[in-house]
C-alpha positions as CSV (number, residue, x, y, z in Angstrom):
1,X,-11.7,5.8,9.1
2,X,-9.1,8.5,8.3
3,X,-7.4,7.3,4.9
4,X,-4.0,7.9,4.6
5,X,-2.1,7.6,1.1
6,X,-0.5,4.1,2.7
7,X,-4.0,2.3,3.3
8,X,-5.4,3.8,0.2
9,X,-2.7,2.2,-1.8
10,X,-3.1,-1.3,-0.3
11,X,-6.7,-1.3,-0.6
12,X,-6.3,-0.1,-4.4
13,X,-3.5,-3.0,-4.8
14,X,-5.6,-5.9,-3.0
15,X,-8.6,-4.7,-4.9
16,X,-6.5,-4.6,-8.2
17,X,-4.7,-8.4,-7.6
18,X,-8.2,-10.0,-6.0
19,X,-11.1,-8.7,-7.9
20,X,-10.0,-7.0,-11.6
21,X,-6.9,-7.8,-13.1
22,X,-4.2,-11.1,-13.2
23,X,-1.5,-9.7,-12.1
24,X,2.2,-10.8,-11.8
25,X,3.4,-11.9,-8.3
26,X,5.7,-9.2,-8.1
27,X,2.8,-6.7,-9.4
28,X,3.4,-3.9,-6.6
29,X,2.0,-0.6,-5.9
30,X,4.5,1.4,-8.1
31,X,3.5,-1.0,-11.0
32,X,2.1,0.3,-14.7
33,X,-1.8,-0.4,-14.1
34,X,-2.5,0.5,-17.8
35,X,0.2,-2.8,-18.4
36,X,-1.1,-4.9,-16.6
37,X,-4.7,-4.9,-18.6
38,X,-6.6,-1.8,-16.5
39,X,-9.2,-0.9,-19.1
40,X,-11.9,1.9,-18.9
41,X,-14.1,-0.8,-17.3
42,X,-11.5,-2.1,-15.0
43,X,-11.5,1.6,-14.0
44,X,-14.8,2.1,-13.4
45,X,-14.7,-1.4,-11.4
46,X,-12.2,0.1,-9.3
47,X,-14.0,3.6,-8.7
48,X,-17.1,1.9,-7.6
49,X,-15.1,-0.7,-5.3
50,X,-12.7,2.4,-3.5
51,X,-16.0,4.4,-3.3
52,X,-17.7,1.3,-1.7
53,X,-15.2,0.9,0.7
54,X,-14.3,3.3,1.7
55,X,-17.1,6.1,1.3
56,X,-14.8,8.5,-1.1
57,X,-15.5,9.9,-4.4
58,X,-13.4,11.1,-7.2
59,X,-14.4,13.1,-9.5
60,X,-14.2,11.7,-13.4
61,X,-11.7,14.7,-14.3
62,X,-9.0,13.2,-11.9
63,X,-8.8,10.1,-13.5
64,X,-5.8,11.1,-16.2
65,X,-3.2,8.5,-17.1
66,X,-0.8,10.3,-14.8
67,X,-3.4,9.4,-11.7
68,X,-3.7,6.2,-13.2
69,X,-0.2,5.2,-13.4
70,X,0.2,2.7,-10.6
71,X,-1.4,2.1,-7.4
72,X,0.4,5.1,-5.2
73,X,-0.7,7.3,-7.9
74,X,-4.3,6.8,-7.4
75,X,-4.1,6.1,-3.7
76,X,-2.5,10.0,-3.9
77,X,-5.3,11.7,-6.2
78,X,-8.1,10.1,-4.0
79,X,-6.3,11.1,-0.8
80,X,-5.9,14.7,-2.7
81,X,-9.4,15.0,-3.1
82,X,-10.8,14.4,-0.2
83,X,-7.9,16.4,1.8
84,X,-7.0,19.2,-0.2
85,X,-3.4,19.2,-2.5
């Protein structure tokens, strides 16, 4: 499949709201993931479940709190990595 930042941030959010955190119904993509209760094993959690999915990896050293920010901002470092800046 060829990932775009779109389906990369739903399948971040769906694996955020169904399998890590409890989230607020109005938690979005653009929402605070640190807020809402993403620890470093929630991270890890979520790592493991993109790379699962979807076959990517990301290295450790991407993983800053600006990447980690929200949804979009993750969907955009994986999609970064694995197709250039």
């Amino acid at each position: 499949m060829d990932w775009t930042i779109a389906s990369l941030t739903q399948l971040i959010l769906e694996t955020v709201q169904n399998d890590l955190l409890q989230v607020a119904p109005d938690f979005g993509p653009g929402s605070n993931l640190i807020e809402a209760g993403l620890d470093s094993l929630a991270v890890t959690q979520l790592m493991l479940a993109i790379e699962e999915k979807t076959g990517l990896w990301v290295d450790e050293s991407q993983l800053t709190p600006e990447n980690l920010l929200s949804c979009a901002s993750l969907a955009s470092c994986v999609h970064s990595e694995i197709n250039g800046p």
